[in-house]
PAZAPA-4460 file (N, C-alpha, C; in steps of 0.05 Angstrom, whole numbers, plus 32768, in hexadecimal, padded with zeros to 4 digits):
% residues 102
    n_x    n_y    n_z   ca_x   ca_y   ca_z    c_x    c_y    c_z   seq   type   mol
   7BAF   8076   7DD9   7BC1   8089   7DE4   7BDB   8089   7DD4     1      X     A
   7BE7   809D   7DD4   7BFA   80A1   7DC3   7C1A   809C   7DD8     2      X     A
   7C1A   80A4   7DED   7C28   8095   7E00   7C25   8086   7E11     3      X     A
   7C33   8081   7E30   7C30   8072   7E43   7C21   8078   7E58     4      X     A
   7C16   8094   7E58   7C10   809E   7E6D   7BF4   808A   7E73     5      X     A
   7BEC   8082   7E93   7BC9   807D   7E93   7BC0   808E   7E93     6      X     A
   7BAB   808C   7E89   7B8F   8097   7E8A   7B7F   809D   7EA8     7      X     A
   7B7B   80B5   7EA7   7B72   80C7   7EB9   7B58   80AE   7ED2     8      X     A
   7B4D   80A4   7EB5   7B3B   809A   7EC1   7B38   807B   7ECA     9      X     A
   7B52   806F   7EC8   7B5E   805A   7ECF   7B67   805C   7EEF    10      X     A
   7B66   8074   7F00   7B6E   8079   7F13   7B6B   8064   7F30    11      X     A
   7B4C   805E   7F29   7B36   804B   7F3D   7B4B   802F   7F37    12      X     A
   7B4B   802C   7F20   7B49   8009   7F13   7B69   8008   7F20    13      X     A
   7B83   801E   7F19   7B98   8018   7F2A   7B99   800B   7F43    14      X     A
   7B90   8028   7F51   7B8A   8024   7F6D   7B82   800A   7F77    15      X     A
   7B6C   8004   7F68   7B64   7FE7   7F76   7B71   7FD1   7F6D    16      X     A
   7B89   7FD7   7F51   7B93   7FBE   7F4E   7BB2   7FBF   7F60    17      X     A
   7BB6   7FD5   7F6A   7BD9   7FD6   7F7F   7BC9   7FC7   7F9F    18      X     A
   7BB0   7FD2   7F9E   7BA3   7FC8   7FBC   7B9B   7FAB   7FB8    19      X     A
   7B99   7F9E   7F9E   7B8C   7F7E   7F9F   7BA9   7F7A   7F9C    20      X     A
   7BBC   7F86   7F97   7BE0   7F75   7F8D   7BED   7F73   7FA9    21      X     A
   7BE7   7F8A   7FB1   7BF8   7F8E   7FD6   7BEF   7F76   7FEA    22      X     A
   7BCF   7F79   7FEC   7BBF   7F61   7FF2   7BC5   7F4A   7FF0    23      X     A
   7BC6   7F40   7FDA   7BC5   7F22   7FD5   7BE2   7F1B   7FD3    24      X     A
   7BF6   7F2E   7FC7   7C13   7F22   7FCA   7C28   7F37   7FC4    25      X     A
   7C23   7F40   7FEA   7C3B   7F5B   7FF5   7C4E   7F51   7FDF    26      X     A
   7C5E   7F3A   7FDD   7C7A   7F46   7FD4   7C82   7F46   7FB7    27      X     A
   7C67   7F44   7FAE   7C6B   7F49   7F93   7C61   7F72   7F83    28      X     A
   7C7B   7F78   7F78   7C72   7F98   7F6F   7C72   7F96   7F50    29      X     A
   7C60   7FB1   7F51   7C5E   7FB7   7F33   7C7B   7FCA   7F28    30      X     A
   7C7E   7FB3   7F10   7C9C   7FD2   7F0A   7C93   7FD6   7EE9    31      X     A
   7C7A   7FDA   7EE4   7C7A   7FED   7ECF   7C5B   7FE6   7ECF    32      X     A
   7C54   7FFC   7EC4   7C2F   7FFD   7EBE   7C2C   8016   7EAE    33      X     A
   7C20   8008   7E96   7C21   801E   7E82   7C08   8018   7E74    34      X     A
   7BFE   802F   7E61   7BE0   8026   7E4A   7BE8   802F   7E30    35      X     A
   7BDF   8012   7E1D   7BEC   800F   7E13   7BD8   8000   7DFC    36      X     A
   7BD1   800C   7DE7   7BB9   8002   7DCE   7BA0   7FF7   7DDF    37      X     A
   7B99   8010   7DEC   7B7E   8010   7E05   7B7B   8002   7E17    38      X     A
   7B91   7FEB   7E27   7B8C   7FDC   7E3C   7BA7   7FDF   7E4D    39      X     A
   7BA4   7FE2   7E62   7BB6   7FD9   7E79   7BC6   7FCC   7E7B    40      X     A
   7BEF   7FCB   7E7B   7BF3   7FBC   7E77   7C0D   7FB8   7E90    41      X     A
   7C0E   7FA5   7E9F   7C18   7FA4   7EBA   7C30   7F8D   7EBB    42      X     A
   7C4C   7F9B   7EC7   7C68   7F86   7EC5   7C63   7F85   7EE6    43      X     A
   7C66   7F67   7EF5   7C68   7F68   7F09   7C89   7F60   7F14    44      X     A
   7C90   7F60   7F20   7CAC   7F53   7F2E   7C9E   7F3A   7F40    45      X     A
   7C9A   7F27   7F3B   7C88   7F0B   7F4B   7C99   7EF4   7F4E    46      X     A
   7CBA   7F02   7F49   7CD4   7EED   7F58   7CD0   7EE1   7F6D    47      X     A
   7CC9   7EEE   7F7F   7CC8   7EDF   7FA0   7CA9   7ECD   7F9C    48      X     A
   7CA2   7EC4   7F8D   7C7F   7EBA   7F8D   7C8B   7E95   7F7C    49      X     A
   7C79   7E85   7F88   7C7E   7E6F   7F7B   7C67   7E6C   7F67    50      X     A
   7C6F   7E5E   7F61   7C62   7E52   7F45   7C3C   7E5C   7F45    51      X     A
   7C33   7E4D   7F5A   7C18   7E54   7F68   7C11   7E70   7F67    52      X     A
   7C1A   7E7C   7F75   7C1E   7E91   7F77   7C1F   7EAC   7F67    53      X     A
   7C31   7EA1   7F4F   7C32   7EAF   7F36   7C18   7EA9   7F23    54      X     A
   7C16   7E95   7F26   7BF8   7E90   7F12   7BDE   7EA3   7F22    55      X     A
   7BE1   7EA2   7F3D   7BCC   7EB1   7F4F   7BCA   7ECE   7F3D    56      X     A
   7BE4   7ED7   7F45   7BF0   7EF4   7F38   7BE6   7EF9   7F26    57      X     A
   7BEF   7EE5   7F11   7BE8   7EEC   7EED   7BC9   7EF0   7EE6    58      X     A
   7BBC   7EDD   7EFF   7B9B   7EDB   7EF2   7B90   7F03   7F08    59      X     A
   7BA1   7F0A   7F14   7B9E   7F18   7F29   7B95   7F35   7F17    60      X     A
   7BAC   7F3B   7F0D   7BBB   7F49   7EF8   7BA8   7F47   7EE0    61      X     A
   7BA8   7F31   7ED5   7B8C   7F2D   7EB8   7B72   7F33   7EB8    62      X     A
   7B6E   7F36   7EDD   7B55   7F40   7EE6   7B4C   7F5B   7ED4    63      X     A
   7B67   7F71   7EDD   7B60   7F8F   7EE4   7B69   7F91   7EC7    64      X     A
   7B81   7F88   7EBD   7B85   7F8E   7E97   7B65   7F89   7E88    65      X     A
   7B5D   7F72   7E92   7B3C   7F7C   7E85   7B29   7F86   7E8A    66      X     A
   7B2D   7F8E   7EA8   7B17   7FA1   7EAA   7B19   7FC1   7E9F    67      X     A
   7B38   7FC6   7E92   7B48   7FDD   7E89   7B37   7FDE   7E64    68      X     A
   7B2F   7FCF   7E61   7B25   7FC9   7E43   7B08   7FD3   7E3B    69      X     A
   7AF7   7FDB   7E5C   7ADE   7FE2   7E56   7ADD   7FF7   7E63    70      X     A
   7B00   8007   7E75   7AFA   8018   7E90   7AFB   8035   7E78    71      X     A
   7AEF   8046   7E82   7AED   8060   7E68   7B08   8070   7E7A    72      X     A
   7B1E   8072   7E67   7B2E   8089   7E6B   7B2F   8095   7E78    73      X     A
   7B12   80AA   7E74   7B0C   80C7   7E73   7AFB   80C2   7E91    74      X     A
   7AE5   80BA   7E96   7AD9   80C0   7EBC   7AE2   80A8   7EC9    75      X     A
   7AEE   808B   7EB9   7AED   8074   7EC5   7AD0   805C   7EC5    76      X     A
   7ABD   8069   7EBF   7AA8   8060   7EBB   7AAB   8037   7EA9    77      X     A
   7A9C   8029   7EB4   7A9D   800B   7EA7   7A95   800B   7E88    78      X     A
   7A8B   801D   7E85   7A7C   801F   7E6A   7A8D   8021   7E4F    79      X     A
   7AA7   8023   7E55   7ABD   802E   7E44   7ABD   8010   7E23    80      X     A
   7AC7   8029   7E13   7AC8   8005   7DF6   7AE3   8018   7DEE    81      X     A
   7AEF   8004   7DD8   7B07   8014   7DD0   7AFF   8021   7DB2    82      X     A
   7AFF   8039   7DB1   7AF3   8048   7D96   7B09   8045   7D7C    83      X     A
   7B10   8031   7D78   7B1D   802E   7D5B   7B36   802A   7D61    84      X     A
   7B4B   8035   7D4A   7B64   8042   7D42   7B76   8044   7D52    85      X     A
   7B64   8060   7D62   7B7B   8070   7D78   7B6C   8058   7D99    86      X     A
   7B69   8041   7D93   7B6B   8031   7DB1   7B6C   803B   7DC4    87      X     A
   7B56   804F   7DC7   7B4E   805A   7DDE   7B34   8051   7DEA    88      X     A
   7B3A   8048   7E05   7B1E   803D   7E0C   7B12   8056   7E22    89      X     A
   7AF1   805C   7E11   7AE9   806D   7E1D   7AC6   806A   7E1F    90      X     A
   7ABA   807D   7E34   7AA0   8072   7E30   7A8A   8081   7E1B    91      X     A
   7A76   8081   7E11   7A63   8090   7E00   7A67   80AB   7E09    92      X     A
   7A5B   80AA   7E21   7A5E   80C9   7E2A   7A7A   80DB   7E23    93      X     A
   7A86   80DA   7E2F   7AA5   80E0   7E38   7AB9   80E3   7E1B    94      X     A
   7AAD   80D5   7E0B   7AAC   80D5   7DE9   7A9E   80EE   7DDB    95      X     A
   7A87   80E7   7DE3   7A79   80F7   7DD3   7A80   811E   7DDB    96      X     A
   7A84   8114   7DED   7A80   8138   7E09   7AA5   8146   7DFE    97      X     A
   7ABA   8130   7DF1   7AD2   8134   7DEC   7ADF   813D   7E01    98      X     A
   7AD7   8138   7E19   7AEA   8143   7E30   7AFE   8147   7E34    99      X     A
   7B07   8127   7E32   7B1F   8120   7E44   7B36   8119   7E24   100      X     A
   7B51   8116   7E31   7B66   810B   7E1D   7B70   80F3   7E2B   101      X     A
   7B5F   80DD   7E32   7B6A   80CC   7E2B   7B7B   80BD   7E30   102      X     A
***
């Protein structure tokens, strides 16, 4: 991607990563989430969290940044690889069909 914007098809993998963040530790928020050389990349505010807690977070968080490395862009599909250069991770289909931007 050439900016910050996510990817259309990152929509699911958000969602479920604000609902596993709210979940497991209300008082911690996201204050920036951007994509960024094809993977997901997430600033949390995890001041109010102790030590425990923050490591919970970080492995929480490392979850969904890698599941962002195989998620395709373009439908969301698991199938996604990053096609070169322009670090876009997308799947065969969704590639080949040139759909989506990405």
């Amino acid at each position: 991607m050439s900016d910050d914007r996510l990817p259309i098809g990152w929509i699911g993998l958000v969602h479920d990563l604000r609902l596993a963040l709210h979940s497991a530790h209300p008082t911690a928020a996201i204050t920036e989430m951007t994509a960024d050389r094809g993977w997901l990349h997430v600033d949390v505010d995890d001041s109010q969290l102790g030590p425990a807690q923050r490591y919970q977070l970080g492995r929480l968080v490392q979850g969904f940044v890698t599941q962002s490395l195989h998620t395709c862009g373009c439908c969301g599909s698991g199938h996604g690889r990053d096609r070169g250069t322009s670090r876009v991770v997308t799947c065969d289909g969704c590639e080949k069909e040139a759909i989506c931007d990405a």
